[in-house]
MARVOZA-859154 format. One record per atom (N, C-alpha, C): atom name; x, y, z. Coordinates in pm, 1 decimal. Example, Ala and Ser with C-alpha at 12.3 -4.5 7.8 and 13.67 -1.06 7.14 Angstrom:
! residues 2
+------+----------+----------+----------+
! site !       xx !       yy !       zz !
+------+----------+----------+----------+
!    N !   1319.0 !   -569.0 !    780.0 !
!   CA !   1230.0 !   -450.0 !    780.0 !
!    C !   1320.0 !   -330.0 !    780.0 !
!    N !   1285.0 !   -225.0 !    708.0 !
!   CA !   1367.0 !   -106.0 !    714.0 !
!    C !   1290.0 !      3.0 !    787.0 !
+------+----------+----------+----------+
! end
This chain:
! residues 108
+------+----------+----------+----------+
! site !       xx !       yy !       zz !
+------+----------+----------+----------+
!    N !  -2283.3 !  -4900.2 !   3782.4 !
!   CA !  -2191.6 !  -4846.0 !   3882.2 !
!    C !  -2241.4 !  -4708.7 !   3927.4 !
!    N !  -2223.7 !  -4669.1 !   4070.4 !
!   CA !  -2299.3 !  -4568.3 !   4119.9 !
!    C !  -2195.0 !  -4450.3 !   4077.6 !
!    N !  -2216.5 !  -4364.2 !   4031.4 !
!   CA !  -2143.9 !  -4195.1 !   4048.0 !
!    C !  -2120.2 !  -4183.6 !   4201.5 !
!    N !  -2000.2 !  -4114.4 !   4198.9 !
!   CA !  -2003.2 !  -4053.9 !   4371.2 !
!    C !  -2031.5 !  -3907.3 !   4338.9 !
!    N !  -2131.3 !  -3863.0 !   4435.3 !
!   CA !  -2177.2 !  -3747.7 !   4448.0 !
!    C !  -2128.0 !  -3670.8 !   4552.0 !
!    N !  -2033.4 !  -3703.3 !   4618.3 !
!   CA !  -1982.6 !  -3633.7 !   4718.6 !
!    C !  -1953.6 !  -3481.2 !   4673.5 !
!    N !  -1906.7 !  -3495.4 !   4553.5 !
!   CA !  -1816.1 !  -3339.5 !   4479.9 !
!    C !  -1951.6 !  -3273.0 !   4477.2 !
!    N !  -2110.1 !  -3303.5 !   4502.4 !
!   CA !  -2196.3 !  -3184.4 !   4500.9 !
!    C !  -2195.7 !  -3114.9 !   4633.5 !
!    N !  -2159.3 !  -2989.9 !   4607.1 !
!   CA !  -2175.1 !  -2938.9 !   4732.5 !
!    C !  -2317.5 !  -2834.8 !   4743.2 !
!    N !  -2379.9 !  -2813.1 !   4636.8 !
!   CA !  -2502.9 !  -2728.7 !   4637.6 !
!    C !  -2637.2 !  -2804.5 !   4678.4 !
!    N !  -2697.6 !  -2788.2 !   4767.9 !
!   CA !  -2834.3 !  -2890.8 !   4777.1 !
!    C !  -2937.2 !  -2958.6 !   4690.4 !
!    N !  -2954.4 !  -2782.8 !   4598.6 !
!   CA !  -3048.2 !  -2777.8 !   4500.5 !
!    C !  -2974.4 !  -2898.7 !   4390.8 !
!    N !  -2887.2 !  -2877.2 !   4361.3 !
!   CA !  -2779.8 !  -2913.8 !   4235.4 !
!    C !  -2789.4 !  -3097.4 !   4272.7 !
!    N !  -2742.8 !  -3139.6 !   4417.7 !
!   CA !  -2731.9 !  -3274.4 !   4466.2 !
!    C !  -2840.1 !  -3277.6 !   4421.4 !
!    N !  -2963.1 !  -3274.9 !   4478.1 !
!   CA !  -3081.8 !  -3345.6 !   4426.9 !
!    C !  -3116.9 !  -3335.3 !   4272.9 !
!    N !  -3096.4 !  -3231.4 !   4205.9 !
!   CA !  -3134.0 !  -3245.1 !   4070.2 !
!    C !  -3034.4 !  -3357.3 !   4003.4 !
!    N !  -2905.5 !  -3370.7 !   4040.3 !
!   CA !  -2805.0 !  -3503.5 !   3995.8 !
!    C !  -2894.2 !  -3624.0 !   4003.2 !
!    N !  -2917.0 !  -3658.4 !   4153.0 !
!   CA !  -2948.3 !  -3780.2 !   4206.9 !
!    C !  -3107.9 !  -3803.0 !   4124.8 !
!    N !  -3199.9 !  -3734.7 !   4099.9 !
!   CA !  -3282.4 !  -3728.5 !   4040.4 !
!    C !  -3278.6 !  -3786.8 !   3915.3 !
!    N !  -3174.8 !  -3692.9 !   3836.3 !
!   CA !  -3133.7 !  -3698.8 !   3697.3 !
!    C !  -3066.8 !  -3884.3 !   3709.0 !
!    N !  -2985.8 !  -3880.3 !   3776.6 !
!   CA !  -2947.7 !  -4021.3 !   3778.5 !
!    C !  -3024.4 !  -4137.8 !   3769.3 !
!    N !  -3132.5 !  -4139.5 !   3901.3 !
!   CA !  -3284.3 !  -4219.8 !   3879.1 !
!    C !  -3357.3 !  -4232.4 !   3778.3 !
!    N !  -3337.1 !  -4105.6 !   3658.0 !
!   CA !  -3463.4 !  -4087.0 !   3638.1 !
!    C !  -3606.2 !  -4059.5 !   3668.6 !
!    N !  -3572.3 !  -3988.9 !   3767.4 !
!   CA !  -3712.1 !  -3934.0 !   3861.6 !
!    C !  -3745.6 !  -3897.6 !   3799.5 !
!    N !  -3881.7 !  -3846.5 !   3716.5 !
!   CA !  -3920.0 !  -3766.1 !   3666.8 !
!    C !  -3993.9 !  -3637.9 !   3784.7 !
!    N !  -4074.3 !  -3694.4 !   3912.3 !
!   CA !  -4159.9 !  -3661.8 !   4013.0 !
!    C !  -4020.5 !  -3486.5 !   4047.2 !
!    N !  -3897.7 !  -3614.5 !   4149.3 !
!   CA !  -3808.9 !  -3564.4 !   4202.4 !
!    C !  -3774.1 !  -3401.6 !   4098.1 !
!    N !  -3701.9 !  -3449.8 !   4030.0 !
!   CA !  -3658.0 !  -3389.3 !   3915.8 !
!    C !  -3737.8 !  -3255.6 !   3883.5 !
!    N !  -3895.5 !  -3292.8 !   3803.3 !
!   CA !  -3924.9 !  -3108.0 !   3822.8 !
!    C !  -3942.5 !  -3037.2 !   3900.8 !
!    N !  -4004.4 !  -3107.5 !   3993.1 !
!   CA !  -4041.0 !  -3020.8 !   4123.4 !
!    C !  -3940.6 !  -2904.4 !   4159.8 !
!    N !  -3794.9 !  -2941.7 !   4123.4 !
!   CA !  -3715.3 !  -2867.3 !   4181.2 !
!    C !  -3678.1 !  -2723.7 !   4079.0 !
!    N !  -3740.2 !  -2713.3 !   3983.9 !
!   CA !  -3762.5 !  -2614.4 !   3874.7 !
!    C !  -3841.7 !  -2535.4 !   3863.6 !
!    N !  -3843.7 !  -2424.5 !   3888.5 !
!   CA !  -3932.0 !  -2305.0 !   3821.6 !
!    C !  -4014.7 !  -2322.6 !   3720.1 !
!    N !  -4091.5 !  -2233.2 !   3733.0 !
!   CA !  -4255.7 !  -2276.0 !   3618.4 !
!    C !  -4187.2 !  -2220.0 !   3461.9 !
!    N !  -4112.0 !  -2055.4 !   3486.5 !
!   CA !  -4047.4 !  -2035.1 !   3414.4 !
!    C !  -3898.4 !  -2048.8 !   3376.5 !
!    N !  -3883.5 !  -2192.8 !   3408.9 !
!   CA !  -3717.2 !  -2215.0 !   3376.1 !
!    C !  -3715.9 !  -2257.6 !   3197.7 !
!    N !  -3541.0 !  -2204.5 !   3237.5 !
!   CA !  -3503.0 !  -2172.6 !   3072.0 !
!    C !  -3394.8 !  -2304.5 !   3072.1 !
!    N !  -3405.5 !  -2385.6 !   2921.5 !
!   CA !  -3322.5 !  -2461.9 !   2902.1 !
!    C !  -3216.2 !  -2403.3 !   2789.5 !
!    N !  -3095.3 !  -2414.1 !   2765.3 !
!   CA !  -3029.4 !  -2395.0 !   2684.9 !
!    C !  -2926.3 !  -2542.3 !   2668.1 !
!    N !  -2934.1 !  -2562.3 !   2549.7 !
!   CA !  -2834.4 !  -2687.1 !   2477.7 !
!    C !  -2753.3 !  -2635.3 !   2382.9 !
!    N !  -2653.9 !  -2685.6 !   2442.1 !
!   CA !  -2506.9 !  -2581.5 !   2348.5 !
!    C !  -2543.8 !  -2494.0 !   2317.5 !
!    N !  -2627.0 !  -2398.5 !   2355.9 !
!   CA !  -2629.8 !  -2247.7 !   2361.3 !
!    C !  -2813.8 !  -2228.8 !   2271.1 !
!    N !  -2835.5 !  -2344.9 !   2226.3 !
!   CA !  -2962.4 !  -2314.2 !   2172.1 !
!    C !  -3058.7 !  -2360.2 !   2258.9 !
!    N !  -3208.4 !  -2250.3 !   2283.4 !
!   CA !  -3270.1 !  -2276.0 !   2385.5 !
!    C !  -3396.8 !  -2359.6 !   2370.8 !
!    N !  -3409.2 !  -2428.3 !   2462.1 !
!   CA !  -3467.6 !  -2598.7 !   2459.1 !
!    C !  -3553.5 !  -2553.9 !   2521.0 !
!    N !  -3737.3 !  -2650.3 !   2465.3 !
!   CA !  -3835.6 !  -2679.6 !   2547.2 !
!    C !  -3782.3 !  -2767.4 !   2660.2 !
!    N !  -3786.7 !  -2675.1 !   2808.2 !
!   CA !  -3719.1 !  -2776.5 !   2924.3 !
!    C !  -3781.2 !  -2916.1 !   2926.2 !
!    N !  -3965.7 !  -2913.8 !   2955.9 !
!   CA !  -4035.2 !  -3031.1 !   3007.1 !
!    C !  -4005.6 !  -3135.2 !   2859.4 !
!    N !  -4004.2 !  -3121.6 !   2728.6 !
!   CA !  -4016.0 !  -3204.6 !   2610.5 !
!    C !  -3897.5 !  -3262.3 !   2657.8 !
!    N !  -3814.9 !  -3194.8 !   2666.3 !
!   CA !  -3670.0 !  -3203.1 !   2636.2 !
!    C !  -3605.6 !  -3298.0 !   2799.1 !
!    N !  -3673.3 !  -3284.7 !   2885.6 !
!   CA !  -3684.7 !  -3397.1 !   3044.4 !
!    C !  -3754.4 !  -3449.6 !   2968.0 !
!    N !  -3843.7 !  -3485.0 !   2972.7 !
!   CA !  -3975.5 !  -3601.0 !   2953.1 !
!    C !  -3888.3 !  -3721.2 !   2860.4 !
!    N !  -3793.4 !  -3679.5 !   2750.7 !
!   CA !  -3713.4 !  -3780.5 !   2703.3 !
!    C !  -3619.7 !  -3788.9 !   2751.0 !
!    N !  -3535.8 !  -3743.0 !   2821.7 !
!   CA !  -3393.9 !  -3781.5 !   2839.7 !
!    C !  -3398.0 !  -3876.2 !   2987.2 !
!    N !  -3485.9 !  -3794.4 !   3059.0 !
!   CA !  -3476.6 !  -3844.7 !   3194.5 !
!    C !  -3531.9 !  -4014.8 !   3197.0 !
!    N !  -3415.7 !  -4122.0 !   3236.7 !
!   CA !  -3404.0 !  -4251.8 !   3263.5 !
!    C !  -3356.6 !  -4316.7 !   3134.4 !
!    N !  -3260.6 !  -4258.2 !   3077.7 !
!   CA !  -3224.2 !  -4235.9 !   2930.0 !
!    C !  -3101.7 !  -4164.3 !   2903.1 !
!    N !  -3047.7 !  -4121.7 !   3027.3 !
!   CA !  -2957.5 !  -4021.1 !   2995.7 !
!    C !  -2905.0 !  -3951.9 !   3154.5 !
!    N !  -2762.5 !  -3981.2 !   3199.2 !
!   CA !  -2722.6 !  -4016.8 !   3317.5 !
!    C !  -2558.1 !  -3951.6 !   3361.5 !
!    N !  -2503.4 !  -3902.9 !   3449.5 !
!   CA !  -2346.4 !  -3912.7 !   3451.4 !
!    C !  -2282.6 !  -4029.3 !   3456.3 !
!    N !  -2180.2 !  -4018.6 !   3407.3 !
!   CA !  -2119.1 !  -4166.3 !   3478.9 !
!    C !  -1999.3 !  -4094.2 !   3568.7 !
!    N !  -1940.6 !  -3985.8 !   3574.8 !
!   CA !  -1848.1 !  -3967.4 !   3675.5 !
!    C !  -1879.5 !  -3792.1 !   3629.0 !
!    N !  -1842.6 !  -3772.7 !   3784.2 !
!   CA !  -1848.3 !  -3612.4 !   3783.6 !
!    C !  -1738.0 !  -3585.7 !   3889.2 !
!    N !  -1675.5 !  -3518.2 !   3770.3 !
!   CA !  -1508.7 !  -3506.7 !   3750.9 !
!    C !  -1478.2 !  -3368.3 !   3790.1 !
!    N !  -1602.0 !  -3258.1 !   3790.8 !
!   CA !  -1547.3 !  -3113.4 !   3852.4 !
!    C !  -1698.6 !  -2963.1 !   3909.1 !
!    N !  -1684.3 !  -2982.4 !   4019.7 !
!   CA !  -1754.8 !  -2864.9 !   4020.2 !
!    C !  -1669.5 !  -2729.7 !   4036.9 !
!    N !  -1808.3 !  -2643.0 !   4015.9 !
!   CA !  -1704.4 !  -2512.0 !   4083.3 !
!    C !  -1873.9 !  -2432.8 !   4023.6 !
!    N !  -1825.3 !  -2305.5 !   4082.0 !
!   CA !  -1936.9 !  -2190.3 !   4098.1 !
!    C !  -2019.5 !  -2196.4 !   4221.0 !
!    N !  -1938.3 !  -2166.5 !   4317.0 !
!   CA !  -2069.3 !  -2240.0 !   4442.7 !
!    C !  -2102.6 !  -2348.6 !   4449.1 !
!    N !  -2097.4 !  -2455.1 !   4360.9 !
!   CA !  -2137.7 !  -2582.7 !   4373.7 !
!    C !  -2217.3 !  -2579.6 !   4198.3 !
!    N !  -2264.8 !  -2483.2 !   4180.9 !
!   CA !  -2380.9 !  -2462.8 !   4050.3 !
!    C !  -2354.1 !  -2546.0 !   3941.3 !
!    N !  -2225.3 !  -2547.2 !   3875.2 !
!   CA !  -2155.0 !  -2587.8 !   3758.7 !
!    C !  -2085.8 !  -2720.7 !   3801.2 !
!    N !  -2141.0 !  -2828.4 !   3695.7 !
!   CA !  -2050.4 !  -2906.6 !   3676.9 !
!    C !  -2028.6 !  -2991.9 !   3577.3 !
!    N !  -1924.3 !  -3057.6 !   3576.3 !
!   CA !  -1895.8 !  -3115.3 !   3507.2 !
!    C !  -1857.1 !  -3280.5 !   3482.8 !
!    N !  -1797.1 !  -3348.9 !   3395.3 !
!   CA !  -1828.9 !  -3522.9 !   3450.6 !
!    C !  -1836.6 !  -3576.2 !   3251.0 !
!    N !  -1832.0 !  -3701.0 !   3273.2 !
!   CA !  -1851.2 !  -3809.2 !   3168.0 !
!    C !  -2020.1 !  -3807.6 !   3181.4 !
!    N !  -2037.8 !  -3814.7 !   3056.3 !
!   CA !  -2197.2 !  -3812.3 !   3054.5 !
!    C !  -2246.9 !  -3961.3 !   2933.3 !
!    N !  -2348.4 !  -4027.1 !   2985.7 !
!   CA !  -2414.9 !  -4141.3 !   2881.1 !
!    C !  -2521.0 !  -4084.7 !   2860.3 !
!    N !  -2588.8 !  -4087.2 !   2699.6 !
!   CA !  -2732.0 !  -4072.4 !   2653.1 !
!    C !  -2738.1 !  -4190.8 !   2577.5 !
!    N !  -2847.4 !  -4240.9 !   2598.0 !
!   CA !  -2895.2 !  -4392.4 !   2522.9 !
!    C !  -2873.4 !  -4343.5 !   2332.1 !
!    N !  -2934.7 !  -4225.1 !   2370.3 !
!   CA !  -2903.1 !  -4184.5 !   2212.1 !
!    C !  -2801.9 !  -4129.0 !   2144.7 !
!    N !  -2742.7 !  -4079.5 !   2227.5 !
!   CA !  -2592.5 !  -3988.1 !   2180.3 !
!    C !  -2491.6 !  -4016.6 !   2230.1 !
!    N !  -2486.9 !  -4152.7 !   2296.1 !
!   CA !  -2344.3 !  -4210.5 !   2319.7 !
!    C !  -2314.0 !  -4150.1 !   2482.7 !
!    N !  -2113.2 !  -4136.3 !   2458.5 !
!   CA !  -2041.0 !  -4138.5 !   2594.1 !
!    C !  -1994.5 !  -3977.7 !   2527.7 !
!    N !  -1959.1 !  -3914.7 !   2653.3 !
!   CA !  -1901.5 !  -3746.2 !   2615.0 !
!    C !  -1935.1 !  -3675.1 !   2757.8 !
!    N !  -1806.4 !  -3612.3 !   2735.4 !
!   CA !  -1819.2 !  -3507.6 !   2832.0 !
!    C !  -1860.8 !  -3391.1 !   2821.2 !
!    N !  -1962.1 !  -3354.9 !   2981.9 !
!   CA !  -2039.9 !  -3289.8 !   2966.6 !
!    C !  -2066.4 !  -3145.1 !   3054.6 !
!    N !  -2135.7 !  -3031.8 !   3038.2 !
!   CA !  -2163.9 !  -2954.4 !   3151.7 !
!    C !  -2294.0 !  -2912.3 !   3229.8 !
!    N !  -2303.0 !  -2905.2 !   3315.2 !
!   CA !  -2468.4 !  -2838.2 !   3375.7 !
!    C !  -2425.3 !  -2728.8 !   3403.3 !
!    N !  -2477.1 !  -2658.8 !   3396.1 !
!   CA !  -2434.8 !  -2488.4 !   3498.6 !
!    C !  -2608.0 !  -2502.1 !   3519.9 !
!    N !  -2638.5 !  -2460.0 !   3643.0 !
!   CA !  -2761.5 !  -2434.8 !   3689.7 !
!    C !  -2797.7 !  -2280.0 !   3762.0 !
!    N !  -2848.2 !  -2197.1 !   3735.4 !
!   CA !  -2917.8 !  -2066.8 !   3848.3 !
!    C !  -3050.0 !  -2147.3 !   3891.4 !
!    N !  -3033.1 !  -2048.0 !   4041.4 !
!   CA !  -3093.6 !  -2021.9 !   4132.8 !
!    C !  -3225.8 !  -1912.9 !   4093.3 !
!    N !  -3348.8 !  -1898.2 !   4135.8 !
!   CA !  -3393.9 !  -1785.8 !   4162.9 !
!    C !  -3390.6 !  -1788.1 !   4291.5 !
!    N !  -3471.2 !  -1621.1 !   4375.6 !
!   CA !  -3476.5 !  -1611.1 !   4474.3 !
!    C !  -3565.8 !  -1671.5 !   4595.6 !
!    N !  -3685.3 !  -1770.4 !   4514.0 !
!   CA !  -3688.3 !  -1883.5 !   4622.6 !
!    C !  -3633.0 !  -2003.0 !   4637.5 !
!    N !  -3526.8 !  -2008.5 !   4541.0 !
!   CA !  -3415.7 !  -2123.1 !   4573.8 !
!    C !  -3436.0 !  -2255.5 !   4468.5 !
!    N !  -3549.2 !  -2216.3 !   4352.3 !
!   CA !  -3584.6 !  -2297.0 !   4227.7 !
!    C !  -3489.5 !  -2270.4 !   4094.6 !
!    N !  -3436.5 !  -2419.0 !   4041.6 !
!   CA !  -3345.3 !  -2358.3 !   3952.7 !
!    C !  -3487.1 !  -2288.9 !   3856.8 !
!    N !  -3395.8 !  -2186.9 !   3786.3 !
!   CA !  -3509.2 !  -2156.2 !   3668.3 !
!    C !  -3386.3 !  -2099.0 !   3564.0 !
!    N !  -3285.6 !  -2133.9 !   3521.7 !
!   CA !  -3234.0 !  -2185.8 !   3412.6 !
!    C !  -3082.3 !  -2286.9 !   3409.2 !
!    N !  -3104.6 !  -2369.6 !   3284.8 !
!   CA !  -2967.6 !  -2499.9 !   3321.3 !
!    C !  -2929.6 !  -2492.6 !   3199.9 !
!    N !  -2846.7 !  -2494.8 !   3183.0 !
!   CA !  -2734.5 !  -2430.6 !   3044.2 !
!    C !  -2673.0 !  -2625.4 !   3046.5 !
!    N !  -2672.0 !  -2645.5 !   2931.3 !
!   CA !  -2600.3 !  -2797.0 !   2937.8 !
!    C !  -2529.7 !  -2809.7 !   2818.4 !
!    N !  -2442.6 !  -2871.2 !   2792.7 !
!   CA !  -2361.6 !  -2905.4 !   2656.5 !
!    C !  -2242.2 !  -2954.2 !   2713.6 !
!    N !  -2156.3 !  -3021.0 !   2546.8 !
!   CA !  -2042.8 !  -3033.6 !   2550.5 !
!    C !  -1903.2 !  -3010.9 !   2621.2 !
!    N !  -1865.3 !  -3068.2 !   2700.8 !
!   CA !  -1705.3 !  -3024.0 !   2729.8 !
!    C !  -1632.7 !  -3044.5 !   2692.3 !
!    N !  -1539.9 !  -2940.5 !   2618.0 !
!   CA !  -1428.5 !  -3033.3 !   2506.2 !
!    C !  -1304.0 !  -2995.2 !   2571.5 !
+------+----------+----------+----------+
! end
């Protein structure tokens, strides 16, 4: 079943979803900074190790809230490995418009 993506209102953010959804891997980094920072529940993650497995493996199934400009959101999340749970992205911007850090974890 498709996610509706309508609730993205950030460009950068839509495509990194729709990406993330595919499993693009191509789509997906391109849109990242050389020096982007990952953080998972607050501990900070090799970004590319840490894509290279999840991505086509690990997906929304409904995204249930943005807010921050569009940056942050939130939604039901599936990982092949860690089950069903809700989840968050918060993403920055740098100043040529590449995320270069995505904060992700738990929503309880």
């Amino acid at each position: 079943m498709a996610v509706d993506l309508k609730k993205l209102t950030n460009r950068k953010v839509k495509a990194a979803i729709e990406a993330l959804q595919k499993g693009d891997h191509n789509a997906w980094f391109l849109l990242f900074a050389e020096e982007v920072v990952l953080y998972d529940d607050g501990n900070q993650m090799q970004f590319n190790n840490f894509f290279k497995k999840a991505l086509g493996h690990e997906r929304f199934t409904s995204i249930d809230k943005v807010e921050n400009n569009g940056l942050h959101v939130y939604g039901h999340f599936h990982s092949d490995q860690w089950g069903d749970f809700k989840t968050f992205f918060k993403f920055q911007l740098n100043k040529e418009g590449k995320i270069n850090r995505l904060d992700i974890g738990q929503d309880h």
